[in-house]
C-alpha positions in Angstrom: 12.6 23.1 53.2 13.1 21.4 49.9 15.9 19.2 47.4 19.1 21.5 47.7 18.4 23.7 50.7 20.8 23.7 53.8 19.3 22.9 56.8 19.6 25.2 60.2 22.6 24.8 62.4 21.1 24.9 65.6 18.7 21.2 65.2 17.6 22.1 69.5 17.4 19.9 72.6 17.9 16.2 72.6 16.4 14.1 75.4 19.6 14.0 77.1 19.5 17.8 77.4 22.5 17.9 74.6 22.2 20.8 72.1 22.5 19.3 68.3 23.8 21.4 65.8 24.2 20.4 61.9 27.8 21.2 62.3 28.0 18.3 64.7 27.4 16.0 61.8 29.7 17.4 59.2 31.1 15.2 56.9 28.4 12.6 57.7 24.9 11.9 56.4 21.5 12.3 58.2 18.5 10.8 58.7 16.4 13.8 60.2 13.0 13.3 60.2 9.8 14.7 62.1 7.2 12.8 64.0 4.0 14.1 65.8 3.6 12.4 69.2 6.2 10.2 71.2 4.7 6.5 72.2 1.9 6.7 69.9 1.4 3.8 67.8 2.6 5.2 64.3 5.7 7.0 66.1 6.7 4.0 67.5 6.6 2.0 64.5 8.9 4.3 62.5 11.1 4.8 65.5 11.7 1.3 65.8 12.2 1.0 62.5 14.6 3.6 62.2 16.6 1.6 65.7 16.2 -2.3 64.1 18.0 -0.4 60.8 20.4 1.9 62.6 23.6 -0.7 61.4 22.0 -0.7 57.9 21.9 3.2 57.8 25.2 3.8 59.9 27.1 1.1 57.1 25.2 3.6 54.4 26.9 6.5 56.3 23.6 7.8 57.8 23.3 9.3 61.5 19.5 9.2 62.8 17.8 12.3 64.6 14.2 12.3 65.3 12.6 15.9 66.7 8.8 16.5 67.6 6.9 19.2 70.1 6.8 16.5 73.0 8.9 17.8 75.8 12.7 16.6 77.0 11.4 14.1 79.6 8.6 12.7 77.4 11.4 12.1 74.7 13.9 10.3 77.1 11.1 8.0 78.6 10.4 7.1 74.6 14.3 6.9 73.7 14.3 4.3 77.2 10.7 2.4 76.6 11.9 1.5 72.8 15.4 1.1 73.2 16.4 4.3 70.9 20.3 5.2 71.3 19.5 8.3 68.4 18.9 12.1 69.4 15.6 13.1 70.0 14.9 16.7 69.3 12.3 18.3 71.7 11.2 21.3 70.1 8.5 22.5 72.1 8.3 25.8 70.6 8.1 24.2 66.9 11.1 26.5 66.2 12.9 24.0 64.2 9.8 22.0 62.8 8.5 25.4 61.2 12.1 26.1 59.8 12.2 22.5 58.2 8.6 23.1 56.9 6.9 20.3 58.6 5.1 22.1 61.2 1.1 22.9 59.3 -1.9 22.5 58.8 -3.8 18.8 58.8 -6.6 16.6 59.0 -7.1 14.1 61.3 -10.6 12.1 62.0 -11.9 14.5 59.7 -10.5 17.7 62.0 -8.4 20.2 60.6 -5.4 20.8 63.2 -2.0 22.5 63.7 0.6 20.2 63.9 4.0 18.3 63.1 3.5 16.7 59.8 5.1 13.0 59.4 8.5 14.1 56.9 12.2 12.4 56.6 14.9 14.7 55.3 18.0 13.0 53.9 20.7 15.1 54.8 24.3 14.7 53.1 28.0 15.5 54.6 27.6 19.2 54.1 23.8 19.6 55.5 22.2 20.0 52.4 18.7 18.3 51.7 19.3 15.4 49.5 15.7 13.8 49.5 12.6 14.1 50.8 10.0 12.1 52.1 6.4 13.7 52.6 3.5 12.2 54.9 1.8 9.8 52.4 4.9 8.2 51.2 6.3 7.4 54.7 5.0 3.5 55.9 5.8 4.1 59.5 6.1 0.0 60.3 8.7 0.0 57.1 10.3 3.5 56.7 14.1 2.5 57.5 13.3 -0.2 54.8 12.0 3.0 52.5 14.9 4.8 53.1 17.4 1.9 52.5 15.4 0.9 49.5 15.9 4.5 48.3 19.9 4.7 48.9 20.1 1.7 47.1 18.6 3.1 44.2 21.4 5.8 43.7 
């Protein structure tokens, strides 16, 4: 998904067992972004980036979702180890990480792989893709920062 498209209604599964929908957030903003693998080191960093900014991004009008492949109770025992009070998507089928587009091919150690690839969609009131944020521009120990930096700028 790129600048102008509409994201899908049905996000999934958060952590809690809750079912997210984009309608859920209308007439607020969203943070949504991807991540590969909970409580590895660079998911953690931009997760806990994301929570220390959560005032910041709620003040700017922004509600946070994260969503990866990792399954219900691997995302609540990340939301609980690092203190996260956002929705965690588990989408073990990749359902909603192949509709966003960040569910593909690369490298890693010098191995090609299938997997989620690092992206941050910024959604506005009506679900439509403002921005977007590919791999190599997120700084996973700083991306709240990124993103605020970016609103900023508008």
């Amino acid at each position: 998904m790129t600048i102008g498209d509409r994201i899908p209604e049905i996000l999934g599964t958060d952590q809690d067992g809750r079912e997210i929908k984009a309608s859920d957030y209308r007439g607020r903003k969203i943070v949504l972004y991807s991540y590969p693998k909970a409580n590895t080191s660079g998911c953690t960093a931009e997760a806990c980036s994301l929570q220390a900014h959560k005032a910041e991004l709620a003040e700017a009008g922004y509600d946070i979702i994260g969503v990866s492949k990792d399954r219900q109770a691997l995302q609540k025992k990340f939301a609980e180890a690092q203190g996260l009070d956002f929705p965690l998507i588990a989408d073990m089928e990749t359902t909603l990480l192949q509709e966003l587009g960040c569910w593909g091919e690369k490298v890693a150690c010098g191995r090609r792989t299938i997997g989620t690839l690092r992206t941050t969609y910024l959604v506005n009131e009506e679900g439509i893709i403002e921005k977007v944020f590919l791999p190599k521009e997120i700084k996973t120990k700083i991306h709240a920062e990124q993103i605020l930096d970016y609103i900023k700028g508008l």
